[in-house]
N, C-alpha and C positions, 0 to 999 in steps of 0.2 A: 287300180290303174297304176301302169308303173311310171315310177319318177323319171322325170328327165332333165332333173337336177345334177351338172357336173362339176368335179372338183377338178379345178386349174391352177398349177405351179408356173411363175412367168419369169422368169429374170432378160435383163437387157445389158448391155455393154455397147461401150464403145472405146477398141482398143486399137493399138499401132500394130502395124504387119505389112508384111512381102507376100505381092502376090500369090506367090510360090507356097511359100506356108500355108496359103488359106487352101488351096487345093489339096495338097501333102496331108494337112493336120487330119483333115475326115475321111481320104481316100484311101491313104496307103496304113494296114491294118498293125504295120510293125511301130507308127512313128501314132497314131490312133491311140493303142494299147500306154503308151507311157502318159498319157492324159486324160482317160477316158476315166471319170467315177471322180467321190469326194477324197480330197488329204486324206493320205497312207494308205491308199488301196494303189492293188498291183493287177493286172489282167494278164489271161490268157486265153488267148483265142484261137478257139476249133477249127471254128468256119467262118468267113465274112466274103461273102457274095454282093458287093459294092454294085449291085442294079438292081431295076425294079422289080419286087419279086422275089428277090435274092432274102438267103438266110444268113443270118450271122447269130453262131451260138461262143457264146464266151461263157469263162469263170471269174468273179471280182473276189481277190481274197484281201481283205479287212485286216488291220493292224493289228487285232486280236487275234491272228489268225484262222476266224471264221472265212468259210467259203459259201458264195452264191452263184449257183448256177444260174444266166440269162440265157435267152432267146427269143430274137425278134425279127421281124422279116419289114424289109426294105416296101415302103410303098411307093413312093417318088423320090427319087435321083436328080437333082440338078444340081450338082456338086459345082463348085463349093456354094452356090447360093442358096439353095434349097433342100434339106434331106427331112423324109418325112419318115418315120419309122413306127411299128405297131411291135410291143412288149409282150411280145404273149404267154413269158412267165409271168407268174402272179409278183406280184404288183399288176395287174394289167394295163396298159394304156399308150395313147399315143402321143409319141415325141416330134416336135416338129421344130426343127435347128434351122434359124438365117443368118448364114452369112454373105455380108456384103460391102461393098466398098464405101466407105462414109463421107460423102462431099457437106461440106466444102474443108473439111479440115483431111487431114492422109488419116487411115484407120478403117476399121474394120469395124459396123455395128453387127453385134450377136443378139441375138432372140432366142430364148430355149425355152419352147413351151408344153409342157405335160399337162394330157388332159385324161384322167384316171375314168374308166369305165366304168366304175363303183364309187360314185361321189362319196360314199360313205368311208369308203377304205382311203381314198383322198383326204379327206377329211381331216380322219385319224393320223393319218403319215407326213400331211403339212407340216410339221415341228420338225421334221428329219429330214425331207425332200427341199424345203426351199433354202435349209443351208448348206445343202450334199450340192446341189445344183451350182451356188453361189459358187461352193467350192472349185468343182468343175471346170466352172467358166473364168475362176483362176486360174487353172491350168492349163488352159484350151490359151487363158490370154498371154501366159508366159512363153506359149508353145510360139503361141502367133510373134510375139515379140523378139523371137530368135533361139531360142531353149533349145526347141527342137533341132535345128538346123544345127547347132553343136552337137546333138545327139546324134543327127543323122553322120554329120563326122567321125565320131568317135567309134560309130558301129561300122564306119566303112560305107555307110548309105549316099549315094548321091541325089543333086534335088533332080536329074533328070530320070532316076530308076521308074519302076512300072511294076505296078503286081501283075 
């Protein structure tokens, strides 16, 4: 009989942010790219098809510089509150990102939750994943916190561009 035991990565947050950021951070693939993955990794990306259905294939290259090709396809879209995503390189599994506005104090709570289709290989990768994650959601909170929006400056981005 087969198991239907799964392994789950959860972390949560509650950070300060501009509306505007919390839109920008997960939709626009160029300001994405400079916070997407754990400390010292760099991305580039292919494809990112930002609807339901859509593909997005990236490269994460790793401070050692090892390279990992991803790709995963977009299942729910309710940007910025909701993105549900399915990993269908191996690691396999599915990501499901909340972002949302945190009453009663100003901020932004995040939820990022990885549920691995192979509890076993979850399992195994727990020790890497929930501080890769942590990391992440570092970066996602810096981004939120303004990073970004200097960055979109400095590259010439404005916060009303559009992919």
């Amino acid at each position: 009989m087969p198991s239907t035991a799964v392994a789950i990565a959860r972390v949560k947050r509650v950070a300060e942010s501009v509306e505007q950021l919390r839109e920008d951070a997960t939709r626009r693939p160029e300001l994405l790219a400079t916070w997407w993955g754990p400390n010292g990794f760099t991305n580039t990306f292919e494809l990112f098809e930002f609807k339901r259905g859509g593909h997005w294939k990236y490269v994460m290259h790793g401070p050692n510089e090892s390279h990992f090709a991803n790709e995963s396809v977009f299942l729910e879209v309710q940007a910025p509150s909701r993105i549900v995503i399915h990993h269908i390189s191996k690691p396999r599994y599915v990501l499901t990102v909340t972002i949302a506005a945190h009453a009663p104090a100003k901020g932004t709570a995040i939820t990022w939750t990885q549920v691995f289709e192979d509890a076993a290989v979850g399992a195994r990768i727990r020790h890497i994943v929930e501080p890769a994650n942590e990391q992440n959601l570092d970066r996602l909170e810096a981004a939120l916190a303004g990073d970004l929006l200097q960055h979109a400056h400095l590259t010439g981005l404005q916060k009303d561009d559009t992919i």
